[in-house]
N, CA, C and O of each residue as an XYZ file, in Angstrom:
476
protein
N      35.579    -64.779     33.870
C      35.863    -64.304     35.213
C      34.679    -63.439     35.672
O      34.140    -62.731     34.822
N      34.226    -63.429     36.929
C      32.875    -62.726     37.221
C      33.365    -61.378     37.358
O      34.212    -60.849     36.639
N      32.734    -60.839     38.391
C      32.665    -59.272     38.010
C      33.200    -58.938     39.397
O      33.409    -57.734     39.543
N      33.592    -60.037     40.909
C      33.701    -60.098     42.070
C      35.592    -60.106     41.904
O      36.432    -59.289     42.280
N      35.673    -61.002     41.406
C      37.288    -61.005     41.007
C      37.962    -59.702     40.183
O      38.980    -59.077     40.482
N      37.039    -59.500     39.030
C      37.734    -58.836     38.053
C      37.910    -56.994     38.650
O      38.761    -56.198     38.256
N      36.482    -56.662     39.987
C      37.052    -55.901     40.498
C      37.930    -55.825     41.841
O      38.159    -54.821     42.516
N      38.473    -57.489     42.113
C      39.269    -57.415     43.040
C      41.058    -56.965     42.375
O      42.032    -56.477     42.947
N      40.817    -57.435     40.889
C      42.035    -57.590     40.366
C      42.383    -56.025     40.068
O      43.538    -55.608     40.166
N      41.465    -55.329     39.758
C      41.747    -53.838     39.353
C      42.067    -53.163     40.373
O      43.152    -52.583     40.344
N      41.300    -53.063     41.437
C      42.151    -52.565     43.019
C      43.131    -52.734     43.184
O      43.815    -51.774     43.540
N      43.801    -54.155     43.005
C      44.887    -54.649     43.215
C      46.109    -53.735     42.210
O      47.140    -53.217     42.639
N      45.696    -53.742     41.022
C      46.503    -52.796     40.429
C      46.494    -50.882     40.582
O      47.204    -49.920     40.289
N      45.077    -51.220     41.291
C      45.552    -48.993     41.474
C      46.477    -49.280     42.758
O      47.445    -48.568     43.026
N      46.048    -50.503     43.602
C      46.808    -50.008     45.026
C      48.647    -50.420     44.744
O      49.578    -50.342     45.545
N      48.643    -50.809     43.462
C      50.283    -50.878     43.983
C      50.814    -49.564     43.174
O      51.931    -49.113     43.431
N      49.809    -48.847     41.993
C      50.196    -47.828     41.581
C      50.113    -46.952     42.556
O      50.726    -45.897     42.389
N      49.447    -47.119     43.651
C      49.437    -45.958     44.860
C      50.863    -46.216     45.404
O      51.722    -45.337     45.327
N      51.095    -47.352     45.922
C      51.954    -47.403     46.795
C      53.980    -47.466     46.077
O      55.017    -47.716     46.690
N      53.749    -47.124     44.651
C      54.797    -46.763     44.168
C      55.462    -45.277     44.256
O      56.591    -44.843     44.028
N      54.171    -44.672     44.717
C      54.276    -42.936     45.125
C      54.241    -42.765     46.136
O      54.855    -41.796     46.583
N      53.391    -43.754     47.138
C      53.214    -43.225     48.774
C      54.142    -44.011     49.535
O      54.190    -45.233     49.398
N      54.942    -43.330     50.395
C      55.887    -44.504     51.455
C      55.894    -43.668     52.543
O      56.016    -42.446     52.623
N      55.701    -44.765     53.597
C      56.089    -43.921     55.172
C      57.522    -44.166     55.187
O      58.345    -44.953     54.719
N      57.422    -42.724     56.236
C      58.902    -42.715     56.679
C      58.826    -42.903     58.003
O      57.770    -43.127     58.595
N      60.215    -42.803     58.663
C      60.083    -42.804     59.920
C      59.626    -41.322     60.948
O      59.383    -41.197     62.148
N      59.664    -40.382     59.819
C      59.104    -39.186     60.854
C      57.539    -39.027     60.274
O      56.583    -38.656     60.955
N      57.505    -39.370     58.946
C      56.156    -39.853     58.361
C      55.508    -40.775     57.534
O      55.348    -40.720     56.314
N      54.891    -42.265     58.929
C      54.057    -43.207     58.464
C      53.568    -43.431     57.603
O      53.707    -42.321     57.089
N      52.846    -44.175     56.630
C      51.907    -44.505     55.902
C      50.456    -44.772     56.986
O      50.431    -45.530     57.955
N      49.495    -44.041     56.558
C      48.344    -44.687     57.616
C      47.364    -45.452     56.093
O      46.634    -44.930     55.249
N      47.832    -46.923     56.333
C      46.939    -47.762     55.371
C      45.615    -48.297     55.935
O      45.333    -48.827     57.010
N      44.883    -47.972     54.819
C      43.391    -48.672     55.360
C      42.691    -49.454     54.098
O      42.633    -49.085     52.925
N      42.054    -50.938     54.849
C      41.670    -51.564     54.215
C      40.204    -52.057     55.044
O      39.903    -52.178     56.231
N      39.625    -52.225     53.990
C      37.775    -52.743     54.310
C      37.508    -53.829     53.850
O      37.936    -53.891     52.698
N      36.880    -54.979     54.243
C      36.169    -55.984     54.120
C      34.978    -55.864     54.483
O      34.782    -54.906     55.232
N      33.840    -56.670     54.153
C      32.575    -56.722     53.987
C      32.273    -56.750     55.602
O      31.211    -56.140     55.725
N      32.697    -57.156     56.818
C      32.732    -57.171     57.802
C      33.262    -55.956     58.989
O      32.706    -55.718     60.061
N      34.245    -55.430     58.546
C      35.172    -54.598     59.613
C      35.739    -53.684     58.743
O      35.586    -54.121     57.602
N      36.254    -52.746     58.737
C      37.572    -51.916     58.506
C      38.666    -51.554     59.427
O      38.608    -51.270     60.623
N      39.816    -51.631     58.516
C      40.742    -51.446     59.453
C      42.011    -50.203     58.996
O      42.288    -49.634     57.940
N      42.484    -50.163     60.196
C      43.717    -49.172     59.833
C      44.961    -49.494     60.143
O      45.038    -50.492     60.860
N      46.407    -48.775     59.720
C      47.553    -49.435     60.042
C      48.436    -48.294     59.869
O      48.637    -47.711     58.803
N      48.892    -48.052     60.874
C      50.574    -46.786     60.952
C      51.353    -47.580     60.447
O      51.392    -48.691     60.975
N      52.061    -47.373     59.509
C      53.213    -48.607     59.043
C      54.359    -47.487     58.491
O      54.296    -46.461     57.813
N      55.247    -48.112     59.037
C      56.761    -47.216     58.808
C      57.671    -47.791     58.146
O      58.530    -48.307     58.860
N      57.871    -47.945     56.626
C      57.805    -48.575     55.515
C      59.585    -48.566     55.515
O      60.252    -49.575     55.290
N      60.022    -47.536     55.742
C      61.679    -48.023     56.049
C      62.371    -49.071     56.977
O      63.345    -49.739     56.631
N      61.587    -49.160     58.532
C      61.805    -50.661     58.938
C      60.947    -51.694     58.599
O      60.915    -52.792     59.155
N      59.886    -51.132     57.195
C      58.808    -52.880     57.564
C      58.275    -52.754     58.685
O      57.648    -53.811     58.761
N      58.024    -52.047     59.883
C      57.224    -52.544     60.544
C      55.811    -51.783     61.098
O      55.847    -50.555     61.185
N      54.780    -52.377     61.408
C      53.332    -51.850     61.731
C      53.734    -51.207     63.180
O      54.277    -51.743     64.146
N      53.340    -50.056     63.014
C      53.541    -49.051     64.699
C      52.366    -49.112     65.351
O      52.306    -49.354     66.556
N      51.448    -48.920     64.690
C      50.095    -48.902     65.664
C      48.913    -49.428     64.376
O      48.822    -49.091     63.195
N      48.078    -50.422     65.245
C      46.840    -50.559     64.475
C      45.766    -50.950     65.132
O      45.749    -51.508     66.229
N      44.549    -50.554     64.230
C      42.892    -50.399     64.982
C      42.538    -51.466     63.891
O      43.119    -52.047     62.974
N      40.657    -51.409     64.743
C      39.579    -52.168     63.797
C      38.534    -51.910     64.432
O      38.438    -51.340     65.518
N      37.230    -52.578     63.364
C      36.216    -52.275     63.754
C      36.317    -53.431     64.550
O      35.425    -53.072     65.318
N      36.674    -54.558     65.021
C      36.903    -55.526     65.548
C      37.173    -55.775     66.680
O      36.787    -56.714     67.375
N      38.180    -54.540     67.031
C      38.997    -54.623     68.698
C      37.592    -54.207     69.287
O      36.686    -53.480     68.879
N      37.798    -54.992     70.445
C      37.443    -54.169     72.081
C      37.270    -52.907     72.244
O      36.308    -52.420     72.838
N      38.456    -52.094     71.576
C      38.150    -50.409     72.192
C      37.355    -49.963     71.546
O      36.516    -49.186     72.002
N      37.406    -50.436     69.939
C      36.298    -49.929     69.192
C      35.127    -49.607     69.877
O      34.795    -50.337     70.811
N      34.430    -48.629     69.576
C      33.031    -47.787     70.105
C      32.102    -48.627     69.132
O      31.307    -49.434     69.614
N      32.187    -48.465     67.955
C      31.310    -49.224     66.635
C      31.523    -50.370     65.991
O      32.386    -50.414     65.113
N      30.770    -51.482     66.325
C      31.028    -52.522     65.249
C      30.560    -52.517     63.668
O      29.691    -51.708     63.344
N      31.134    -53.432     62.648
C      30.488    -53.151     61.482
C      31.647    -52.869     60.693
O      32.825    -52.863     61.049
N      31.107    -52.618     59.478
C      31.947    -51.798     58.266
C      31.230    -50.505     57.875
O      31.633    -50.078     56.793
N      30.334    -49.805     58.419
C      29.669    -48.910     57.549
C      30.405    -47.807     58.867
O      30.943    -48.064     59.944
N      30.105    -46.532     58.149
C      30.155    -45.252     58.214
C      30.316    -44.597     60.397
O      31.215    -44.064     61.048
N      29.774    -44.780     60.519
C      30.289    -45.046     62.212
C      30.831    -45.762     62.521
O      31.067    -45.530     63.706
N      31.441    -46.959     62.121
C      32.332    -47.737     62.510
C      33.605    -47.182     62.334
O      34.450    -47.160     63.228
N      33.868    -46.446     60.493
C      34.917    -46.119     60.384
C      35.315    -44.838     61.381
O      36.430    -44.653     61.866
N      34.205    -44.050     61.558
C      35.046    -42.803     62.202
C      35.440    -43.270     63.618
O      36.462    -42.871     64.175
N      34.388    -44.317     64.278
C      35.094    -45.052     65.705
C      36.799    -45.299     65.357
O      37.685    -44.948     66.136
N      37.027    -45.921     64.132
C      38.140    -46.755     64.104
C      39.516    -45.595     63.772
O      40.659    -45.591     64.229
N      38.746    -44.546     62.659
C      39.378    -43.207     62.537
C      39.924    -42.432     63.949
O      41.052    -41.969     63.781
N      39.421    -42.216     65.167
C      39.561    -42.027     65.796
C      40.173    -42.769     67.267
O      40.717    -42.468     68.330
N      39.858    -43.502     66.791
C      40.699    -45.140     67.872
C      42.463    -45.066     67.179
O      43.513    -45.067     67.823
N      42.249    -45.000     65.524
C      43.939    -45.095     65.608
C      44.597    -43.814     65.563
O      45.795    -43.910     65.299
N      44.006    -42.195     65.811
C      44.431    -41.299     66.010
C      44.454    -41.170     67.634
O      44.401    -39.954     67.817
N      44.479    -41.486     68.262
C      44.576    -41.793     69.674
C      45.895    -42.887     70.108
O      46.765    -42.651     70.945
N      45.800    -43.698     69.565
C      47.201    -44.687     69.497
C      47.750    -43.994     68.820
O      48.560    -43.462     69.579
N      47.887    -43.613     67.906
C      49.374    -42.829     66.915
C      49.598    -41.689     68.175
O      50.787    -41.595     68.478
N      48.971    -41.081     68.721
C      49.163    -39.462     69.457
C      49.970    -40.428     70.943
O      50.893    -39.753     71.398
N      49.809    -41.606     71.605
C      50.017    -41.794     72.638
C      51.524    -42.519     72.230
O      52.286    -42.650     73.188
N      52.124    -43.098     70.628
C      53.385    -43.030     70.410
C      54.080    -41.961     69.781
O      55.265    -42.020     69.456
N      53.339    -40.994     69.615
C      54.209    -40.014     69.142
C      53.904    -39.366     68.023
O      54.342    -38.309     67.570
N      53.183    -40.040     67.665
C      52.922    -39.930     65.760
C      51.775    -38.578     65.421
O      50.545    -38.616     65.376
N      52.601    -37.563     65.240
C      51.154    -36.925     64.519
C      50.707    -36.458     63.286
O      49.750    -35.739     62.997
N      51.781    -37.126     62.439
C      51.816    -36.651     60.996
C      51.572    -37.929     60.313
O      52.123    -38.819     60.962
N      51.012    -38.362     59.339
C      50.751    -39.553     58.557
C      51.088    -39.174     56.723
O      51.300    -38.110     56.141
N      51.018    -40.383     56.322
C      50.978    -40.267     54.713
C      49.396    -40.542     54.766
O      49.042    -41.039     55.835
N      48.642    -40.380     54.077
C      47.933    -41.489     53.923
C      47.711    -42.247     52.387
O      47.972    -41.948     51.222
N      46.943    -43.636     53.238
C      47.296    -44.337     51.818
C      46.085    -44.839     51.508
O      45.715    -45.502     52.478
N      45.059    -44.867     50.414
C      43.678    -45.020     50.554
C      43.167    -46.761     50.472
O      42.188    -47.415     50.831
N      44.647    -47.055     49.682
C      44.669    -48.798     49.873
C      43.620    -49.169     48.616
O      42.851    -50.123     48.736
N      43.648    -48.277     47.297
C      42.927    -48.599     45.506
C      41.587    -48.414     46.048
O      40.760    -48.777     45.212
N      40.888    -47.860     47.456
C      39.580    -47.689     47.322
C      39.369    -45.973     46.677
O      40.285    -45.183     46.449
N      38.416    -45.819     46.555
C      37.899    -44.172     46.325
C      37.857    -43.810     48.034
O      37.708    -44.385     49.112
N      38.041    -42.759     47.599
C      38.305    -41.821     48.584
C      36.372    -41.252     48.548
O      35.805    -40.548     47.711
N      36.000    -41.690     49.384
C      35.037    -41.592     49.831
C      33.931    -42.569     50.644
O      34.123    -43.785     50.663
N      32.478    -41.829     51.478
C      32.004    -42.818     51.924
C      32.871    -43.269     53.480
O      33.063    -42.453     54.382
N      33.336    -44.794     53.533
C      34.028    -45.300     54.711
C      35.565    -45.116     54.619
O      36.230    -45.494     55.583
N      36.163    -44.592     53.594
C      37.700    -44.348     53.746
C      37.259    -42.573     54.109
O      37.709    -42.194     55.190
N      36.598    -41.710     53.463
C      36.334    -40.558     53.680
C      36.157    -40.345     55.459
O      36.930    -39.779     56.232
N      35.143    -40.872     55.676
C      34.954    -41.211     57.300
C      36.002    -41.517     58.188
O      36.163    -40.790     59.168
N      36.751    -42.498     57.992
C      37.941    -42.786     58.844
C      38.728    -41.740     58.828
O      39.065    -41.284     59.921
N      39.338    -40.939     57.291
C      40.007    -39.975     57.579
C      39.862    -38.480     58.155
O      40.573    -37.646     58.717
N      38.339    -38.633     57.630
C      37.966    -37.074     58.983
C      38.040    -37.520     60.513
O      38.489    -36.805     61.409
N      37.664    -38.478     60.638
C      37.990    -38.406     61.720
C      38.977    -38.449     62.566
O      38.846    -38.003     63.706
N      40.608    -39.233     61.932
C      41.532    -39.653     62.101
C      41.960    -38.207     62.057
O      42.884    -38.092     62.862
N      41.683    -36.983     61.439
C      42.161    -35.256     61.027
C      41.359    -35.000     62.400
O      41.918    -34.588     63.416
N      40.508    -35.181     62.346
C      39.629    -34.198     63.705
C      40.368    -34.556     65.270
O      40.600    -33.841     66.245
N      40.543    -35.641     65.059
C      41.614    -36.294     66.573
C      42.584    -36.063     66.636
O      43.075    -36.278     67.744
N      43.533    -35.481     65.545
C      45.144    -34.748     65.910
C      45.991    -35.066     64.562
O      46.850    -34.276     64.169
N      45.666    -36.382     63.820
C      47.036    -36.483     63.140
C      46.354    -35.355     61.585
O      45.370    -34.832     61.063
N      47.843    -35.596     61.513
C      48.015    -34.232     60.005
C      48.174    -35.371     59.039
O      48.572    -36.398     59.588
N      47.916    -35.484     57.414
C      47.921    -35.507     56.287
C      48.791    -34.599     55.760
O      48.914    -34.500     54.539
């Protein structure tokens, strides 16, 4: 097995050990974020109905930054702290989704803190 899989497979196992501890509620979301080689993205998800409340990307239209690197995320950090604040939302879980906490998940979440929502 190469080395492309074998660290897709290990992510795969921290992120469900994450998500055996982290759950949104309905007064506090999960804000999940995930990166591909292309975009990053984010997701308010309110894990007692299953359903996604608000979500960004480096992808949408409103986005300010295209990309996956480091200004993109805080565009996107700040794009879905703006949608969460205009439904209501200002408290989050967050969930780092088996990446390190740093770099482009670090980025999204300062900025997603600097625009209103709480951790």
């Amino acid at each position: 097995m190469d080395q492309a899989k074998q660290r897709v497979i290990a992510r795969t196992r921290v992120r469900e050990r994450i998500r055996r501890k982290v759950s949104g509620t309905t007064e506090r979301p999960r804000l999940a974020v995930f990166k591909s080689l292309k975009h990053i993205y984010a997701q308010v998800i309110d894990d007692a109905t299953g359903k996604t409340i608000v979500s960004a990307s480096s992808g949408e239209k409103e986005s300010s930054s295209k990309g996956a690197n480091a200004a993109a995320a805080k565009a996107v950090g700040a794009l879905i702290a703006k949608k969460a604040k205009d439904k209501g939302i200002t408290r989050v879980v967050f969930d780092r989704g088996g990446y390190l906490y740093h770099g482009n998940i670090k980025a999204l979440a300062d900025a997603a803190r600097e625009n209103g929502l709480e951790f």
